[in-house]
KESE-38169 format. One record per residue: residue number from 1; z, x, y of N, C-alpha, C, O in turn. Coordinates in pm, 1 decimal. Layout:
N
+-----+----------+----------+----------+----------+----------+----------+----------+----------+----------+----------+----------+----------+
| pos |      n_Z |      n_X |      n_Y |     ca_Z |     ca_X |     ca_Y |      c_Z |      c_X |      c_Y |      o_Z |      o_X |      o_Y |
+-----+----------+----------+----------+----------+----------+----------+----------+----------+----------+----------+----------+----------+
| NUM |        Z |        X |        Y |        Z |        X |        Y |        Z |        X |        Y |        Z |        X |        Y |
...
+-----+----------+----------+----------+----------+----------+----------+----------+----------+----------+----------+----------+----------+
# end
This chain:
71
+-----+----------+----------+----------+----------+----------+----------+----------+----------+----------+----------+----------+----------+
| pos |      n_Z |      n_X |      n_Y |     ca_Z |     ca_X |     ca_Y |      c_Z |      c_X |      c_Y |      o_Z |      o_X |      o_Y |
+-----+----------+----------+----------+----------+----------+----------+----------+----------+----------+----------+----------+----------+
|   1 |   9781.0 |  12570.1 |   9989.5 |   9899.3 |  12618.1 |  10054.9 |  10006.5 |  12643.5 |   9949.7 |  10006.7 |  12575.5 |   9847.1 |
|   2 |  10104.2 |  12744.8 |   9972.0 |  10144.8 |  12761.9 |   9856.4 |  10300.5 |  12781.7 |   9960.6 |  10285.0 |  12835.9 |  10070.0 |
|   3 |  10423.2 |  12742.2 |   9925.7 |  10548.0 |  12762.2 |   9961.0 |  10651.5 |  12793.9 |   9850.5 |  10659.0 |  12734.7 |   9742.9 |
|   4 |  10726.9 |  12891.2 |   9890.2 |  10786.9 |  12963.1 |   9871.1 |  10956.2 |  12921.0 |   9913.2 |  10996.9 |  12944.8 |  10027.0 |
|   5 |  11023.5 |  12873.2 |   9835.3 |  11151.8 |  12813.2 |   9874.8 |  11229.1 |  12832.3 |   9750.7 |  11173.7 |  12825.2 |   9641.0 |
|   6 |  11360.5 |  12857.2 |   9764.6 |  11463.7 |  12825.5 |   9690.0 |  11519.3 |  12674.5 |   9665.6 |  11543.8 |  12622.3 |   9556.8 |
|   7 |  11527.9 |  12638.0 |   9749.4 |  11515.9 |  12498.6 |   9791.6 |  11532.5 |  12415.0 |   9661.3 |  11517.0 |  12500.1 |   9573.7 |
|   8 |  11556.1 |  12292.0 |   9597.6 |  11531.7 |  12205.6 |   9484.7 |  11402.4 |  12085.5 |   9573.9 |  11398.5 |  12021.7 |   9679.2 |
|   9 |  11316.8 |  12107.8 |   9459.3 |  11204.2 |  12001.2 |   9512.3 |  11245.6 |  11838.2 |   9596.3 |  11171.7 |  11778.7 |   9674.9 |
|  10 |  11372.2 |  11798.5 |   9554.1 |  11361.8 |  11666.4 |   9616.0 |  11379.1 |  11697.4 |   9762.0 |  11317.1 |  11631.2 |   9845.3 |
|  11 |  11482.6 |  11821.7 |   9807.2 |  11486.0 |  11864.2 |   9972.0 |  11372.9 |  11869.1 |  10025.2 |  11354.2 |  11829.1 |  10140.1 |
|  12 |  11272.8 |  11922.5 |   9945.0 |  11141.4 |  11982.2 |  10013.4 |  11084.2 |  11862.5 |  10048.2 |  11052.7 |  11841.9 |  10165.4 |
|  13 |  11066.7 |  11782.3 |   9963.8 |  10942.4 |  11698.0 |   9910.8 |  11012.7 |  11541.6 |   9999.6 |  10950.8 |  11469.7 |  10078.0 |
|  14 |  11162.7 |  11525.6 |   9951.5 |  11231.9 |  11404.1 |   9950.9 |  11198.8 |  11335.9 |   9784.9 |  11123.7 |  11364.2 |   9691.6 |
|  15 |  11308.7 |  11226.2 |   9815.9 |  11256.9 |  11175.2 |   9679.2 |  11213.9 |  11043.0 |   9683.6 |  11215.6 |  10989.7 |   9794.5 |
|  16 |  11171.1 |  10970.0 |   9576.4 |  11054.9 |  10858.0 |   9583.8 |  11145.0 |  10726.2 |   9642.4 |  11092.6 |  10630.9 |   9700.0 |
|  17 |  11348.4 |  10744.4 |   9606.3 |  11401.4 |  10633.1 |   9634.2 |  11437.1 |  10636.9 |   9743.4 |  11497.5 |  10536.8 |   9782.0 |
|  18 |  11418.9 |  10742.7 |   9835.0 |  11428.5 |  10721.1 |   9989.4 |  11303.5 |  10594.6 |  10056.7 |  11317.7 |  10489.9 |  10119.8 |
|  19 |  11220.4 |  10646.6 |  10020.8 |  11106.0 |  10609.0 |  10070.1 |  11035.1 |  10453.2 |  10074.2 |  10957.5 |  10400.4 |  10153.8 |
|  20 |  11093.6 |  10411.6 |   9962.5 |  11088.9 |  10265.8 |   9916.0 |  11072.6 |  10152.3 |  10011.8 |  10996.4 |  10055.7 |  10008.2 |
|  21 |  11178.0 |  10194.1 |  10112.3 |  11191.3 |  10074.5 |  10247.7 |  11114.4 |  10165.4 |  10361.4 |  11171.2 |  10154.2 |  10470.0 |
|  22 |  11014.4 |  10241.7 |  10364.2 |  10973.7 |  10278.6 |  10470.2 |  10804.1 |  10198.7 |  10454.3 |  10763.0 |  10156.5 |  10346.2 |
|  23 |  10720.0 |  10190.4 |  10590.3 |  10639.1 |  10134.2 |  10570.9 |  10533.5 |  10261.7 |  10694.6 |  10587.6 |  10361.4 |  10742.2 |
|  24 |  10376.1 |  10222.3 |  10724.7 |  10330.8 |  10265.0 |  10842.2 |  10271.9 |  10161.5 |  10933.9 |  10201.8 |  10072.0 |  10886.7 |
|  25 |  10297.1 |  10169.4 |  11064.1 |  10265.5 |  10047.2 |  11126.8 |  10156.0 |  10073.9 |  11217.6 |  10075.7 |  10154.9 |  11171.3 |
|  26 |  10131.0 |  10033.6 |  11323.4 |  10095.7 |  10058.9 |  11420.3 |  10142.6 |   9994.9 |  11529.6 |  10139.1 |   9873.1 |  11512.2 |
|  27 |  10194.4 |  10033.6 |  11658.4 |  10248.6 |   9985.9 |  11765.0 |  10145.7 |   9986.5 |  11893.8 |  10109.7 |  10088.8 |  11952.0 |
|  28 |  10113.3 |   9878.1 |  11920.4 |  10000.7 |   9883.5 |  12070.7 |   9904.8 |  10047.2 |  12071.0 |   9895.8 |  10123.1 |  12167.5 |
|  29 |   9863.4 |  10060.3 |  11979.6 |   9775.1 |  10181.8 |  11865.4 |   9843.5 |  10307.3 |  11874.4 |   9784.8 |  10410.7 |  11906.1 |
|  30 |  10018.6 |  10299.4 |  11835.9 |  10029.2 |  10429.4 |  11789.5 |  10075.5 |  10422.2 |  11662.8 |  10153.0 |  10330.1 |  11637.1 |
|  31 |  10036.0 |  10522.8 |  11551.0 |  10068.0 |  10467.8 |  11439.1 |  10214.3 |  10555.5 |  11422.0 |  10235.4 |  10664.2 |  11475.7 |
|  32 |  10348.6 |  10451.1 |  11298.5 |  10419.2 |  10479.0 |  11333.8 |  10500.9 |  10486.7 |  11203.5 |  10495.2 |  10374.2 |  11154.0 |
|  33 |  10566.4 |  10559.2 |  11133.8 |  10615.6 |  10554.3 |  10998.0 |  10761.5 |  10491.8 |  11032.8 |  10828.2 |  10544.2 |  11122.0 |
|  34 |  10803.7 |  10394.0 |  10971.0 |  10928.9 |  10260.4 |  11008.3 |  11015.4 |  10263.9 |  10889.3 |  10963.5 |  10309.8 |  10787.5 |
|  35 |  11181.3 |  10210.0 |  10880.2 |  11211.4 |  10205.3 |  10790.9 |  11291.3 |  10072.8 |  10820.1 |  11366.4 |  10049.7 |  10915.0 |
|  36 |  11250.5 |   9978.2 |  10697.4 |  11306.4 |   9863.1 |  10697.2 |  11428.0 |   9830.6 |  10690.6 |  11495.9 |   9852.8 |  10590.3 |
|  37 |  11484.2 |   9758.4 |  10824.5 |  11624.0 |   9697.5 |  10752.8 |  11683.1 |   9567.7 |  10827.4 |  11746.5 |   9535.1 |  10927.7 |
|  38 |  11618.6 |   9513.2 |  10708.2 |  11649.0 |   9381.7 |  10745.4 |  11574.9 |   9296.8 |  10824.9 |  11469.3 |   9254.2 |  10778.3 |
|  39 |  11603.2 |   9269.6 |  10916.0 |  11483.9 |   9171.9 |  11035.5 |  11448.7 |   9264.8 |  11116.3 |  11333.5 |   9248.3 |  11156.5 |
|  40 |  11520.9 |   9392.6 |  11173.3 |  11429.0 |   9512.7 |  11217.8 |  11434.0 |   9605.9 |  11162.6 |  11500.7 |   9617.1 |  11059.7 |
|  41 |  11345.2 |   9727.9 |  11229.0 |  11289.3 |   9825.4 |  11146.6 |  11302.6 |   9965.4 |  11254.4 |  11255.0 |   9945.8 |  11366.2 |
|  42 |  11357.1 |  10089.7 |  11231.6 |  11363.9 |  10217.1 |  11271.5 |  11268.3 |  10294.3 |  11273.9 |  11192.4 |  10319.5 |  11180.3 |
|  43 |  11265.9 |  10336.6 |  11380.8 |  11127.0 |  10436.6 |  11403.4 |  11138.4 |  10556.1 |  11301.1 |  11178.0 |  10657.3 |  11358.9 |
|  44 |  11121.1 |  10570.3 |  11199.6 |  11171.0 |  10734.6 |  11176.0 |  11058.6 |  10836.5 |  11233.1 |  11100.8 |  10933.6 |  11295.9 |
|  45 |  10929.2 |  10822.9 |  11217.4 |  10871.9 |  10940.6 |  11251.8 |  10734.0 |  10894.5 |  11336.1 |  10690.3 |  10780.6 |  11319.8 |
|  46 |  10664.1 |  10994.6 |  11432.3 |  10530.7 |  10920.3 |  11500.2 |  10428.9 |  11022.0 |  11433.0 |  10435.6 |  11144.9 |  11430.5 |
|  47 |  10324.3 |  10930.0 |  11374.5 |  10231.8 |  10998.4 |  11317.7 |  10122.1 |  11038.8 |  11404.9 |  10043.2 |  11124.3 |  11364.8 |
|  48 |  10109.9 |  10988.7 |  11513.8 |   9991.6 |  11054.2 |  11622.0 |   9897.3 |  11173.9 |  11662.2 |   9967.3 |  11262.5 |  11711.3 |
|  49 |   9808.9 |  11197.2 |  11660.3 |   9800.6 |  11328.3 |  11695.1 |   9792.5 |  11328.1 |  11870.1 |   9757.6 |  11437.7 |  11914.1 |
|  50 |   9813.5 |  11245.0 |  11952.9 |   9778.0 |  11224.7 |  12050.6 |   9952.1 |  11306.5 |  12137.6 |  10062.3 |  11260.2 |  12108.2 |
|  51 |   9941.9 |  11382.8 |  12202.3 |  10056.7 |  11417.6 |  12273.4 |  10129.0 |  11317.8 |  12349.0 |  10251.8 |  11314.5 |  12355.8 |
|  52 |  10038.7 |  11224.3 |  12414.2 |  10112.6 |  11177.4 |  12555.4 |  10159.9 |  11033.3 |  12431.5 |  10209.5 |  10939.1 |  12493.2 |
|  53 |  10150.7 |  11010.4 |  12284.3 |  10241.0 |  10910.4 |  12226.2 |  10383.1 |  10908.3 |  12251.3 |  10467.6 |  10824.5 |  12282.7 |
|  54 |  10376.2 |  11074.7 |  12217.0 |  10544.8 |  11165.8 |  12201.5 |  10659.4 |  11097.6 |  12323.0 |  10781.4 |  11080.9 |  12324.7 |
|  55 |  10514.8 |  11062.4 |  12446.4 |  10687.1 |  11059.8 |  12561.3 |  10693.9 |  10901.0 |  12617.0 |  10767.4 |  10876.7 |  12712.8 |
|  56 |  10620.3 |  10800.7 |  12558.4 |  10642.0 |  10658.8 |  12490.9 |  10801.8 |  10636.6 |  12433.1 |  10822.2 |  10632.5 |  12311.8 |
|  57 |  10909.0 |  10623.1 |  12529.0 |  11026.8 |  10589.5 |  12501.4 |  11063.2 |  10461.1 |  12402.6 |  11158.0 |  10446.0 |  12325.5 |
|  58 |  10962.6 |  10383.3 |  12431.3 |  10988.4 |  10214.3 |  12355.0 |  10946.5 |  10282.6 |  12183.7 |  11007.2 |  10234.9 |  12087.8 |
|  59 |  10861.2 |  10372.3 |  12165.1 |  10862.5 |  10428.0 |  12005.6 |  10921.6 |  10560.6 |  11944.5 |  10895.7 |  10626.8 |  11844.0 |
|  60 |  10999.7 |  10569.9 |  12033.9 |  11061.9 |  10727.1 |  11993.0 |  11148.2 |  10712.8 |  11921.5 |  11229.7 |  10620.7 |  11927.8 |
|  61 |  11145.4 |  10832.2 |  11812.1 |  11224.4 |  10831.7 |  11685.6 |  11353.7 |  10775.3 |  11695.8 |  11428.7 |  10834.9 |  11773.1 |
|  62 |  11405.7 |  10662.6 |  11630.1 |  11571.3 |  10660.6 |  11640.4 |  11540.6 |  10488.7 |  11670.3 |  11600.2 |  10403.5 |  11604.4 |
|  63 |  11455.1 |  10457.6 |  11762.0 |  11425.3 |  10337.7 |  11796.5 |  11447.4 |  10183.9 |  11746.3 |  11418.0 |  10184.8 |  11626.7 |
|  64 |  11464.7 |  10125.4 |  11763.6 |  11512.7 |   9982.2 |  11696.3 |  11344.8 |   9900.7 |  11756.9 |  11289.4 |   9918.2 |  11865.4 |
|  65 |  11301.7 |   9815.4 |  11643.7 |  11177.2 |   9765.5 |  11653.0 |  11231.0 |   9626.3 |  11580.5 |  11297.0 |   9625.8 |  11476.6 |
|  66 |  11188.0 |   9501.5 |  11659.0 |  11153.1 |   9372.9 |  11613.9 |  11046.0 |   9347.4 |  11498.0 |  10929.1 |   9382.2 |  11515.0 |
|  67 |  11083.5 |   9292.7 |  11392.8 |  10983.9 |   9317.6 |  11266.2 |  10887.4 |   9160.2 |  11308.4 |  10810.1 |   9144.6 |  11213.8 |
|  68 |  10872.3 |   9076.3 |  11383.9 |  10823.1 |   8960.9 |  11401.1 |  10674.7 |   9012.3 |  11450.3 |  10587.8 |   8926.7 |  11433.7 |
|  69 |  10638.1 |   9112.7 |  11496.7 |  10478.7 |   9186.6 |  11517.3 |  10438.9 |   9230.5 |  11467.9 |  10330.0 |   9283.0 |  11491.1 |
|  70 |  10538.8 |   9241.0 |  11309.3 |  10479.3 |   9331.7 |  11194.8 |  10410.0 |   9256.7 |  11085.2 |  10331.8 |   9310.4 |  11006.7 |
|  71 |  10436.2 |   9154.9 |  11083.9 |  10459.7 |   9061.5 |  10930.4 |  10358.0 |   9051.9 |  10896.4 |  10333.4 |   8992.3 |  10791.5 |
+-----+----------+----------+----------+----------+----------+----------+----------+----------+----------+----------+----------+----------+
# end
């Protein structure tokens, strides 16, 4: 795949010190990319390929998650 952007690579790509506190989890089997803070953790993104994950309100992006099911 080849892209074509003006763009500066860290927009495209992000950069490595964002990423540091993010982890992938899985939630009652949806898997779920999280970002740590502190004793809980933010949904940032759902990696699923499954559609009906998407309308699962308790994991939707933005979400506040208890890190005590993660550890």
């Amino acid at each position: 795949m080849i892209l074509y952007t003006m763009m500066p690579h860290e927009l495209v790509f992000g950069s490595q010190m964002e990423e540091t506190n993010r982890r992938q989890v899985d939630v009652n089997g949806v898997p779920l990319l999280i970002e740590m803070n502190g004793e809980e953790a933010k949904v940032i993104q759902i990696l699923s390929t499954n559609p009906m994950d998407f309308l699962n309100q308790e994991t939707a992006p933005g979400q506040t998650l208890k890190l005590t099911f993660y550890k």
